[in-house]
Biopython code that builds the backbone (N, CA, C, O; Angstrom):
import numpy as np
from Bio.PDB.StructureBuilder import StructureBuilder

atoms = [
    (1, "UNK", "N", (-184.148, 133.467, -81.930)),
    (1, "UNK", "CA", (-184.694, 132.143, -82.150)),
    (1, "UNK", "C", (-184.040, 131.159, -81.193)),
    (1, "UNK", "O", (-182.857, 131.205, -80.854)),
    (2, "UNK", "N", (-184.926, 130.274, -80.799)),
    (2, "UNK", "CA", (-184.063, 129.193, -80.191)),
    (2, "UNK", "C", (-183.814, 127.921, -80.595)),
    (2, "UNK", "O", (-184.285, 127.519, -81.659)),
    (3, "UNK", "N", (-183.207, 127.295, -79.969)),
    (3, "UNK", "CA", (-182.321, 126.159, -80.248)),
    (3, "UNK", "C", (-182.639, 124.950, -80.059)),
    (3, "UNK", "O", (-182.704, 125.130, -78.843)),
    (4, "UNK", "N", (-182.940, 123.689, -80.183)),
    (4, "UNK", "CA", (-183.019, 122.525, -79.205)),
    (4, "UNK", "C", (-181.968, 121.398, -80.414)),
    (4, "UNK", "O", (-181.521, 121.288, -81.556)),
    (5, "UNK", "N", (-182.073, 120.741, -78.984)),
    (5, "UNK", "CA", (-181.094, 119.564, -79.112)),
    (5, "UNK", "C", (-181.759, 117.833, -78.932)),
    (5, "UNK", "O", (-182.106, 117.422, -77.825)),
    (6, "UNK", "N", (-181.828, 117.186, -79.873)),
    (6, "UNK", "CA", (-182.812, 116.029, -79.899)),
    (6, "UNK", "C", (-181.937, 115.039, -79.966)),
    (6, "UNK", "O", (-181.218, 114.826, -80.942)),
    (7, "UNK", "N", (-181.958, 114.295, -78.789)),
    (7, "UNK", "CA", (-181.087, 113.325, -78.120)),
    (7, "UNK", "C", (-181.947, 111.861, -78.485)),
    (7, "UNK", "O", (-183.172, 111.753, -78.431)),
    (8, "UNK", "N", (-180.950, 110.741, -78.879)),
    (8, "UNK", "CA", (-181.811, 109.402, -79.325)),
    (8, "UNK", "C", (-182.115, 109.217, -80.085)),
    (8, "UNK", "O", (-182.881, 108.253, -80.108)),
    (9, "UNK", "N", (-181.889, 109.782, -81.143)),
    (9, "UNK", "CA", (-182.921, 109.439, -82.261)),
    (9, "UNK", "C", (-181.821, 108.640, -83.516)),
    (9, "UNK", "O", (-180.771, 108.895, -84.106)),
    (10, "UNK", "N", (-182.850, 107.544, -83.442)),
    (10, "UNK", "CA", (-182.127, 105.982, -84.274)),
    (10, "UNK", "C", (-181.835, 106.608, -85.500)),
    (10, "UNK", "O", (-182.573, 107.396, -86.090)),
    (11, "UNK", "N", (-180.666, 106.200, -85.872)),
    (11, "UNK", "CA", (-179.584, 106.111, -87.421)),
    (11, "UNK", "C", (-180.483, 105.849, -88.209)),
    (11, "UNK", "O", (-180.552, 106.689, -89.106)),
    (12, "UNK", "N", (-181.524, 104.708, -88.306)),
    (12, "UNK", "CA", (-182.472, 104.782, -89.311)),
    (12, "UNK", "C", (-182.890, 105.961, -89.757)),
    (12, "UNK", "O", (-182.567, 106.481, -90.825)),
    (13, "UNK", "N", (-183.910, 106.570, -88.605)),
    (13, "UNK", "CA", (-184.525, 107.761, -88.519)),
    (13, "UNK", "C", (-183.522, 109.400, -89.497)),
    (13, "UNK", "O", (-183.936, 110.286, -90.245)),
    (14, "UNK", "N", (-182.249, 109.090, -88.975)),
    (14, "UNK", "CA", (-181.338, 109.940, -89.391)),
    (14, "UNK", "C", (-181.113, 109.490, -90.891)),
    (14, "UNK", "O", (-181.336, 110.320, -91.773)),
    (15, "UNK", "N", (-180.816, 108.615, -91.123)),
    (15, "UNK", "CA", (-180.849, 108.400, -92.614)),
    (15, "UNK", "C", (-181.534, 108.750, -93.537)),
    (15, "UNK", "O", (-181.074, 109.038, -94.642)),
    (16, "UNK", "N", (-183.244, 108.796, -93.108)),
    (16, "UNK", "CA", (-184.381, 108.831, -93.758)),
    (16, "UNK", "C", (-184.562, 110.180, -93.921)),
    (16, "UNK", "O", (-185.143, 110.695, -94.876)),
    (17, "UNK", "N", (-184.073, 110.747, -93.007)),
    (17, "UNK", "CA", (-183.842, 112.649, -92.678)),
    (17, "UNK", "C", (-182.991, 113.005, -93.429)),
    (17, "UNK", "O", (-183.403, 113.916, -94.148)),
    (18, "UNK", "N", (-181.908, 112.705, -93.632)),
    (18, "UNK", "CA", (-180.683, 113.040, -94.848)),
    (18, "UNK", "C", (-181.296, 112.706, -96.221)),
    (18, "UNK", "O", (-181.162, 113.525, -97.129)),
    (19, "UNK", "N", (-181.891, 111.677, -96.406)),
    (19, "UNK", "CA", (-182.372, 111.173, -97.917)),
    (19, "UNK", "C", (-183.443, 112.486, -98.234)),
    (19, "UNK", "O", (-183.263, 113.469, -98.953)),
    (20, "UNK", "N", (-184.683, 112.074, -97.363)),
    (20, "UNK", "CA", (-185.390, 113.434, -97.219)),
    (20, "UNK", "C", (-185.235, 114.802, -97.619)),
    (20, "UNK", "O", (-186.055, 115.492, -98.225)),
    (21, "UNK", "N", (-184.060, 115.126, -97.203)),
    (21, "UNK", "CA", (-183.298, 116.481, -97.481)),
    (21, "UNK", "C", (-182.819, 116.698, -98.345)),
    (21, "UNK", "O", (-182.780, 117.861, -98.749)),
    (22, "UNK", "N", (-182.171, 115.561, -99.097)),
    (22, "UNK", "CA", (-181.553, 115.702, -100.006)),
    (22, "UNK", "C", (-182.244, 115.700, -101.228)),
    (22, "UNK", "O", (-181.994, 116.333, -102.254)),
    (23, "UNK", "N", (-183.454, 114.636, -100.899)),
    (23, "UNK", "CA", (-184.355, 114.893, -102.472)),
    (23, "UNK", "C", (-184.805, 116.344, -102.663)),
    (23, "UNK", "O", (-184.993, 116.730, -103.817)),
    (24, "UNK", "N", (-185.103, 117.650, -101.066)),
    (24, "UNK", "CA", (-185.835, 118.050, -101.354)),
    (24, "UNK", "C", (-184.602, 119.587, -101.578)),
    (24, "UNK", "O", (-184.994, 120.750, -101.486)),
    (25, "UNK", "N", (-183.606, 119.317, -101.778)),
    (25, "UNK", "CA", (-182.171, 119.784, -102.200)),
    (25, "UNK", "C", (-182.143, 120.853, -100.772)),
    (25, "UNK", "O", (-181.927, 122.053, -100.943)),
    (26, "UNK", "N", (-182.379, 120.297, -99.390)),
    (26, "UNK", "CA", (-182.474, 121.559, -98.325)),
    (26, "UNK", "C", (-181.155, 120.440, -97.241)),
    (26, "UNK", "O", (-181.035, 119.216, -97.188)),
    (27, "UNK", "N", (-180.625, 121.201, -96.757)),
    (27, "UNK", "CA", (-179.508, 120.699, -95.439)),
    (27, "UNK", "C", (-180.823, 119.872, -94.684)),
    (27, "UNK", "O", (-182.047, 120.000, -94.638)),
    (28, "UNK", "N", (-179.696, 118.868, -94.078)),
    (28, "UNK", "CA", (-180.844, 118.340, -92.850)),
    (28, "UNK", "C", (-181.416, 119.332, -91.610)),
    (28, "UNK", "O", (-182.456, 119.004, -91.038)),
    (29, "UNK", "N", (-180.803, 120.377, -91.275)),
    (29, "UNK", "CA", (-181.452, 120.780, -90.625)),
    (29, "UNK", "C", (-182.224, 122.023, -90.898)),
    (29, "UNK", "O", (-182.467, 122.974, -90.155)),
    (30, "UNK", "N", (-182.570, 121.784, -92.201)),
    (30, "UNK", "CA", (-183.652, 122.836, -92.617)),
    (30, "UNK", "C", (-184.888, 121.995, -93.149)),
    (30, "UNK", "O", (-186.085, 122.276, -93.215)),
    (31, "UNK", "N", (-184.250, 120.989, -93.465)),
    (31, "UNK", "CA", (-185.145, 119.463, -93.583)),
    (31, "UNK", "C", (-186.126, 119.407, -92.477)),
    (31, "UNK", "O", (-187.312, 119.559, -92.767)),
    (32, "UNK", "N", (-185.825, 119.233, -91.402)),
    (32, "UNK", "CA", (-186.238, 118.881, -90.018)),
    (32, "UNK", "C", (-187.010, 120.439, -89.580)),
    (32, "UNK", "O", (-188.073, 120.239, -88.993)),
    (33, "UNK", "N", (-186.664, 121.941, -89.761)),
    (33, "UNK", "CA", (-187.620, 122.786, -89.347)),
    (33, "UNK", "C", (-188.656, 122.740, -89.707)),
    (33, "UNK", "O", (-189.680, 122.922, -89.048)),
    (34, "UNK", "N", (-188.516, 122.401, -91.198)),
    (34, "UNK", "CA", (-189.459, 122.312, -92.049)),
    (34, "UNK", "C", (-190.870, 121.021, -91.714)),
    (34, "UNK", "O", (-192.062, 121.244, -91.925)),
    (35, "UNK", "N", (-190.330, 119.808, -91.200)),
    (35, "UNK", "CA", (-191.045, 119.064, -91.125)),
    (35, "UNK", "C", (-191.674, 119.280, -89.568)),
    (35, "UNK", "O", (-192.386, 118.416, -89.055)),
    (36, "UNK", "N", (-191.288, 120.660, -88.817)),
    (36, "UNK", "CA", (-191.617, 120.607, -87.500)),
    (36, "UNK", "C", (-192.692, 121.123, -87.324)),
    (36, "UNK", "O", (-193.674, 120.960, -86.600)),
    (37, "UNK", "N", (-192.055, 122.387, -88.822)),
    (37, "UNK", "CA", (-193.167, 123.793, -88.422)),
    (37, "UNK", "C", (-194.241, 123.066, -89.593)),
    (37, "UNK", "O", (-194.987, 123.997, -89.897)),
    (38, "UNK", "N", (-194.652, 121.879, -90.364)),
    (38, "UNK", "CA", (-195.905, 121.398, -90.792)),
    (38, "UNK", "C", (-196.569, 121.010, -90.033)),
    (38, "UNK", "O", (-197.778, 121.017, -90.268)),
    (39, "UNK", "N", (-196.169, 120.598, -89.024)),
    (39, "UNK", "CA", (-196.761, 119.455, -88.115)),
    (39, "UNK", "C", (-197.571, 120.231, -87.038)),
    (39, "UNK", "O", (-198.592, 119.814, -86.490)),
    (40, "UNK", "N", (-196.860, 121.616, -86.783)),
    (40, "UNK", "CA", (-196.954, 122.425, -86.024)),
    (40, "UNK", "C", (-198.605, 123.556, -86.583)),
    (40, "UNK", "O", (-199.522, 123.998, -85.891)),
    (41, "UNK", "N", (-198.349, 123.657, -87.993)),
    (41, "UNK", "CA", (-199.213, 124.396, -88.369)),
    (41, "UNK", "C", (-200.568, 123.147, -88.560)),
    (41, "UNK", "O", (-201.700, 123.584, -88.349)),
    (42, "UNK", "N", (-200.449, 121.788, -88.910)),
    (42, "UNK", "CA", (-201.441, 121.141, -88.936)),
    (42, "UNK", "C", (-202.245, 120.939, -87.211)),
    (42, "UNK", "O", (-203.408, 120.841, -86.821)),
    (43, "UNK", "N", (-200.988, 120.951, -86.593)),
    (43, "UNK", "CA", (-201.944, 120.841, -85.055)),
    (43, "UNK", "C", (-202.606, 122.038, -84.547)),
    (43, "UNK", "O", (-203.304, 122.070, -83.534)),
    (44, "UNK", "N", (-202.295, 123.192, -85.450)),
    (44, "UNK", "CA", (-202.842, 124.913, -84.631)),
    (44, "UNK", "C", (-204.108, 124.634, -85.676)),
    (44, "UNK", "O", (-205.130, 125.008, -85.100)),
    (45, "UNK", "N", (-204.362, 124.209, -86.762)),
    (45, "UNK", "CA", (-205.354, 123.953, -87.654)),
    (45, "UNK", "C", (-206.486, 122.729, -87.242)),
    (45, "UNK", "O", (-207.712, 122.784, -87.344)),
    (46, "UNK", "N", (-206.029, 122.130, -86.974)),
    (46, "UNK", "CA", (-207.049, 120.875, -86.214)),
    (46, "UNK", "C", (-207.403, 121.601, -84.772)),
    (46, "UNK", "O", (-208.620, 121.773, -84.697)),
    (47, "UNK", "N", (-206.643, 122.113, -83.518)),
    (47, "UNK", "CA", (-207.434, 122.685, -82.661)),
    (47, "UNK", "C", (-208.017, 123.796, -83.019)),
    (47, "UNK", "O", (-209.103, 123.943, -82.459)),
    (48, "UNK", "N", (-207.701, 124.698, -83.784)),
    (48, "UNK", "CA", (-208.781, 125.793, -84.051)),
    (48, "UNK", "C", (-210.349, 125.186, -84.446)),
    (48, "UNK", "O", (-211.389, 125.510, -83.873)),
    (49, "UNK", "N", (-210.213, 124.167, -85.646)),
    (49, "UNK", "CA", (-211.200, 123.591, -85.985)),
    (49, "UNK", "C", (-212.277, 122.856, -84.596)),
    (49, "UNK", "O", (-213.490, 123.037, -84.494)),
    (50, "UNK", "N", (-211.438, 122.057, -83.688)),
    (50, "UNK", "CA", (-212.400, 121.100, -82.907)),
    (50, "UNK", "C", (-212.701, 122.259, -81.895)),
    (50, "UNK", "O", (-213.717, 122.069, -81.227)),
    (51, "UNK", "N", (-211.881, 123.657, -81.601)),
    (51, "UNK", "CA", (-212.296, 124.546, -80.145)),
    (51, "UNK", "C", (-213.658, 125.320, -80.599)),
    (51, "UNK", "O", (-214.506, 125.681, -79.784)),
    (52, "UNK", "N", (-213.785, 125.587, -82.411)),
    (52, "UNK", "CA", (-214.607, 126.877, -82.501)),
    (52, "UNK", "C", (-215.943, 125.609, -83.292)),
    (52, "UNK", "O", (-215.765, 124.413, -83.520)),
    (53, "UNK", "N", (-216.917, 126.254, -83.485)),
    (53, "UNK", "CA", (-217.966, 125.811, -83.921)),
    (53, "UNK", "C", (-218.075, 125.949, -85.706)),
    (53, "UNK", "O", (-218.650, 126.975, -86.070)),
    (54, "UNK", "N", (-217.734, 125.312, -86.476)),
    (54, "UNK", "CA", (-217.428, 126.075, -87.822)),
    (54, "UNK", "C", (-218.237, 127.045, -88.314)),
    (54, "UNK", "O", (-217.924, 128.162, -88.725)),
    (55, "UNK", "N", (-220.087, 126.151, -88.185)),
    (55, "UNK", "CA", (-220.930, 127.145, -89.043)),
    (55, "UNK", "C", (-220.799, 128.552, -87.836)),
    (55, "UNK", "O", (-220.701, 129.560, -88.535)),
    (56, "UNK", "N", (-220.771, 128.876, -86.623)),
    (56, "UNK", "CA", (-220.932, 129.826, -86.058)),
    (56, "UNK", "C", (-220.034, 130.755, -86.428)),
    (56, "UNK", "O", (-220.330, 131.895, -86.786)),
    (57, "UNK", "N", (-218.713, 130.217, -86.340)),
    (57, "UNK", "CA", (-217.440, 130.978, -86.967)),
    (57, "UNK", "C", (-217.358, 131.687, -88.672)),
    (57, "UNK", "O", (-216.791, 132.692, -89.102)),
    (58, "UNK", "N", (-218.233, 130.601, -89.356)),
    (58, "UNK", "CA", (-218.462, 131.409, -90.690)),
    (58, "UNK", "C", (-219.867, 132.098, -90.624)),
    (58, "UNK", "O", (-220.016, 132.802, -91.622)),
    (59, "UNK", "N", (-220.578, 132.120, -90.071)),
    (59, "UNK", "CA", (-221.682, 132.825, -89.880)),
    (59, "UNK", "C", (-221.040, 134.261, -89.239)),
    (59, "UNK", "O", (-221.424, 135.340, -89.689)),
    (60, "UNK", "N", (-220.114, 134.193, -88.237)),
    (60, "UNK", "CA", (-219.655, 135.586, -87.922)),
    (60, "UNK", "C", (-218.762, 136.265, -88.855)),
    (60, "UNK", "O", (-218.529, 137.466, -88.724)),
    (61, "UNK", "N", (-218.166, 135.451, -89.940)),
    (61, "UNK", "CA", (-217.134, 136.132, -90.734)),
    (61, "UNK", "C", (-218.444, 136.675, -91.693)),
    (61, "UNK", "O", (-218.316, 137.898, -91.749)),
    (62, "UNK", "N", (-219.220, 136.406, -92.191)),
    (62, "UNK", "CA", (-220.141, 136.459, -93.402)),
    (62, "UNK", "C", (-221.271, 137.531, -92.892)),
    (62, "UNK", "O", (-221.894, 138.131, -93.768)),
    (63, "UNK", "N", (-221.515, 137.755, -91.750)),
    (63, "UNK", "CA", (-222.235, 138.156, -91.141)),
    (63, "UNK", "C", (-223.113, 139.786, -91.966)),
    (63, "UNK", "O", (-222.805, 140.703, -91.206)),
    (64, "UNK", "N", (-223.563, 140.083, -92.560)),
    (64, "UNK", "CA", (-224.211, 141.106, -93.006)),
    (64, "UNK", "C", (-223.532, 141.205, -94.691)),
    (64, "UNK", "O", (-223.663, 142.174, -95.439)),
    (65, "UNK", "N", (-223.108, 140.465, -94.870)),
    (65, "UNK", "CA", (-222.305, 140.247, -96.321)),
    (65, "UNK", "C", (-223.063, 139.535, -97.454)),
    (65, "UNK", "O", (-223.664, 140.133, -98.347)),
    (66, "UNK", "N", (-222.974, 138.181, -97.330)),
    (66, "UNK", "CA", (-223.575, 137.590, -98.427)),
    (66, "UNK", "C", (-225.249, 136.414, -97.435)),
    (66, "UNK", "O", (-226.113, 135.780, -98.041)),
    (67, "UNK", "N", (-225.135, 136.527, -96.165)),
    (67, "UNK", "CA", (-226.219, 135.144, -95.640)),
    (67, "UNK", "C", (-227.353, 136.270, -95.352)),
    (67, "UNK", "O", (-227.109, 137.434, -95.035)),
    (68, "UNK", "N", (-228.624, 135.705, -95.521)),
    (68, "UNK", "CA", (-229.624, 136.508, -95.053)),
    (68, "UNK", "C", (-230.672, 135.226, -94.204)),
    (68, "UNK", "O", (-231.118, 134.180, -94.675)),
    (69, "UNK", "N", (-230.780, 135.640, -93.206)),
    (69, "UNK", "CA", (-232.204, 134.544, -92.259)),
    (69, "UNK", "C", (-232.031, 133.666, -92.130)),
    (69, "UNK", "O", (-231.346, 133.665, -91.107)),
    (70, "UNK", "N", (-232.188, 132.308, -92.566)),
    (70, "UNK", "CA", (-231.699, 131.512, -92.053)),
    (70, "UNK", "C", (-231.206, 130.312, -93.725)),
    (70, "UNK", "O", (-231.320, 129.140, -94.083)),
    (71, "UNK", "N", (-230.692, 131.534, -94.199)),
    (71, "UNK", "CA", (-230.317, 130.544, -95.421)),
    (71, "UNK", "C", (-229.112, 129.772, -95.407)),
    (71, "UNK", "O", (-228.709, 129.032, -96.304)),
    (72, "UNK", "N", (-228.544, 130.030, -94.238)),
    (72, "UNK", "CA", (-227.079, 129.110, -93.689)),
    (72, "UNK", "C", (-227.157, 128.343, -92.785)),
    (72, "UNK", "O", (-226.108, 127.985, -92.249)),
    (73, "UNK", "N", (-228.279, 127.893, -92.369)),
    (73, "UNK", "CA", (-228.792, 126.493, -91.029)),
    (73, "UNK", "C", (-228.274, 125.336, -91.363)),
    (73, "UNK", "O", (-228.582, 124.666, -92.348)),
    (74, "UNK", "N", (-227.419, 125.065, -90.487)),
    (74, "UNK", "CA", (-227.046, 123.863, -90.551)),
    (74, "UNK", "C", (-227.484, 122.720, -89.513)),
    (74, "UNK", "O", (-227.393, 122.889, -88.298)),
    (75, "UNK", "N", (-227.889, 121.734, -90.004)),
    (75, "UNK", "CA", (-228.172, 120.912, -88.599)),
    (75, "UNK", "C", (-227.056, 120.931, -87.888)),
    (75, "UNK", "O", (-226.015, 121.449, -88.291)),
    (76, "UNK", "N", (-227.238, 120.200, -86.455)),
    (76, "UNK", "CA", (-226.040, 119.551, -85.890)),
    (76, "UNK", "C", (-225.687, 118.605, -86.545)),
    (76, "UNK", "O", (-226.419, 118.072, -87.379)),
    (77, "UNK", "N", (-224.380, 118.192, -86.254)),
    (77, "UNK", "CA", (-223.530, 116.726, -86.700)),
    (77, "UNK", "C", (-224.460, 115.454, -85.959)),
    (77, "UNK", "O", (-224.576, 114.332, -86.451)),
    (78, "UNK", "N", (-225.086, 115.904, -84.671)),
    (78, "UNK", "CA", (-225.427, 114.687, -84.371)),
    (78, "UNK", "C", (-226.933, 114.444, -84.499)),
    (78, "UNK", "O", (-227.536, 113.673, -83.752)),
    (79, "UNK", "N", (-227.567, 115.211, -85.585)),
    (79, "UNK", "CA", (-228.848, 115.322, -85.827)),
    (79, "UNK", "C", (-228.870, 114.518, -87.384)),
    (79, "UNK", "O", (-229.883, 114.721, -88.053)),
    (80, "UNK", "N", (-228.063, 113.841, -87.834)),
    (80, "UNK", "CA", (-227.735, 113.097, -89.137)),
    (80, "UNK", "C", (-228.194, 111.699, -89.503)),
    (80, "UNK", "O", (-228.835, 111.249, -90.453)),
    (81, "UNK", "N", (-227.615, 111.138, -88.361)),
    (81, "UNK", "CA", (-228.585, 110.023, -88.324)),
    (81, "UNK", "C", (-227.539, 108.767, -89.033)),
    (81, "UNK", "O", (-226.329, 108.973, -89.126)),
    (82, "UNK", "N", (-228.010, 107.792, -89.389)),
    (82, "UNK", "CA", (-226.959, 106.852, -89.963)),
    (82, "UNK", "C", (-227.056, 107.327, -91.723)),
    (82, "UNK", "O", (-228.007, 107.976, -92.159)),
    (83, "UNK", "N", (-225.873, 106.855, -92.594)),
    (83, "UNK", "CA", (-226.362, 107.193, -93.956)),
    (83, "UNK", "C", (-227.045, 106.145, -94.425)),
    (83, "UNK", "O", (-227.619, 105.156, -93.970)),
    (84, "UNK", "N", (-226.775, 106.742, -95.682)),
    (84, "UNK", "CA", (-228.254, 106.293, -96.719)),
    (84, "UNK", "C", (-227.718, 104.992, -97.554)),
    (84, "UNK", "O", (-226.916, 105.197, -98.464)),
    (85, "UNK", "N", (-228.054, 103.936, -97.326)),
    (85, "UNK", "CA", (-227.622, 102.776, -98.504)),
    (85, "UNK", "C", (-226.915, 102.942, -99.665)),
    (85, "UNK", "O", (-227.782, 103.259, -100.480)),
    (86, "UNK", "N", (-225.450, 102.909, -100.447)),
    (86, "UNK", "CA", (-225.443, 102.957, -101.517)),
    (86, "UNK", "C", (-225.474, 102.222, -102.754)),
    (86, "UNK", "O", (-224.525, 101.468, -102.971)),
    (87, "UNK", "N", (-226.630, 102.329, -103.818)),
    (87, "UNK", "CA", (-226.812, 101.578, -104.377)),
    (87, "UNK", "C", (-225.647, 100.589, -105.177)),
    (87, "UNK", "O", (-224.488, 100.977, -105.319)),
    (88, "UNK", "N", (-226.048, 99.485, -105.590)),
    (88, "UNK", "CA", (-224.796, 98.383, -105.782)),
    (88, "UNK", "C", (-223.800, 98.432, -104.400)),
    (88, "UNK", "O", (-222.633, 98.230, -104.738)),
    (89, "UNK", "N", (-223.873, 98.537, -103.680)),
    (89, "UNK", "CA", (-222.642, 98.153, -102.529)),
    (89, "UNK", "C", (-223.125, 96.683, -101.780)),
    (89, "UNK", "O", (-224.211, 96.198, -101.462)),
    (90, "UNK", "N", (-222.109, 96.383, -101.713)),
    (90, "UNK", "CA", (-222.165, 94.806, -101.247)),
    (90, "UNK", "C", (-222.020, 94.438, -100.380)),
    (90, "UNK", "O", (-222.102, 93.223, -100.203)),
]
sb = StructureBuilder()
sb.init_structure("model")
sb.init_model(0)
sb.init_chain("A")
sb.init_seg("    ")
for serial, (resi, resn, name, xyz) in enumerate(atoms, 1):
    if name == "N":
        sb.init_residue(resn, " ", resi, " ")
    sb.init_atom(name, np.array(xyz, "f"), 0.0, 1.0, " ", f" {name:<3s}", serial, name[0])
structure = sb.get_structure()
């Protein structure tokens, strides 16, 4: 595994990281992997999402399983149009 070393970072910041840690009863620097590798798994989750096409991607997982013809058509996103009025809104 490797190592890094994070230079600069304001006493505030460090404080908020110790409190952090401590509520969540983990050392600060298990505090801080922890908050790296979320951030890390939310950004591999948002580019998977915007690189692949969703319905195409679940259309290939599903593929001879449960969809038959075209009972999984989805429009495009940009075939939607503006929405629909909701009633009582002001």
């Amino acid at each position: 595994m490797a190592t890094i070393t994070i230079r600069k970072v304001d006493d505030g910041r460090i404080a908020l990281l110790k409190r952090e840690a401590e509520e969540n009863n983990r050392s600060m620097e298990s505090q801080a992997r922890s908050i790296i590798e979320d951030h890390l798994a939310a950004y591999v989750a948002k580019r998977t999402m915007n690189a692949a096409d969703f319905v195409a991607e679940m259309r290939e997982l599903l593929d001879g399983e449960y969809i038959e013809g075209d009972e999984f058509d989805v429009r495009d996103r940009q075939d939607y149009g503006r929405p629909l009025p909701f009633e009582g809104a002001s």
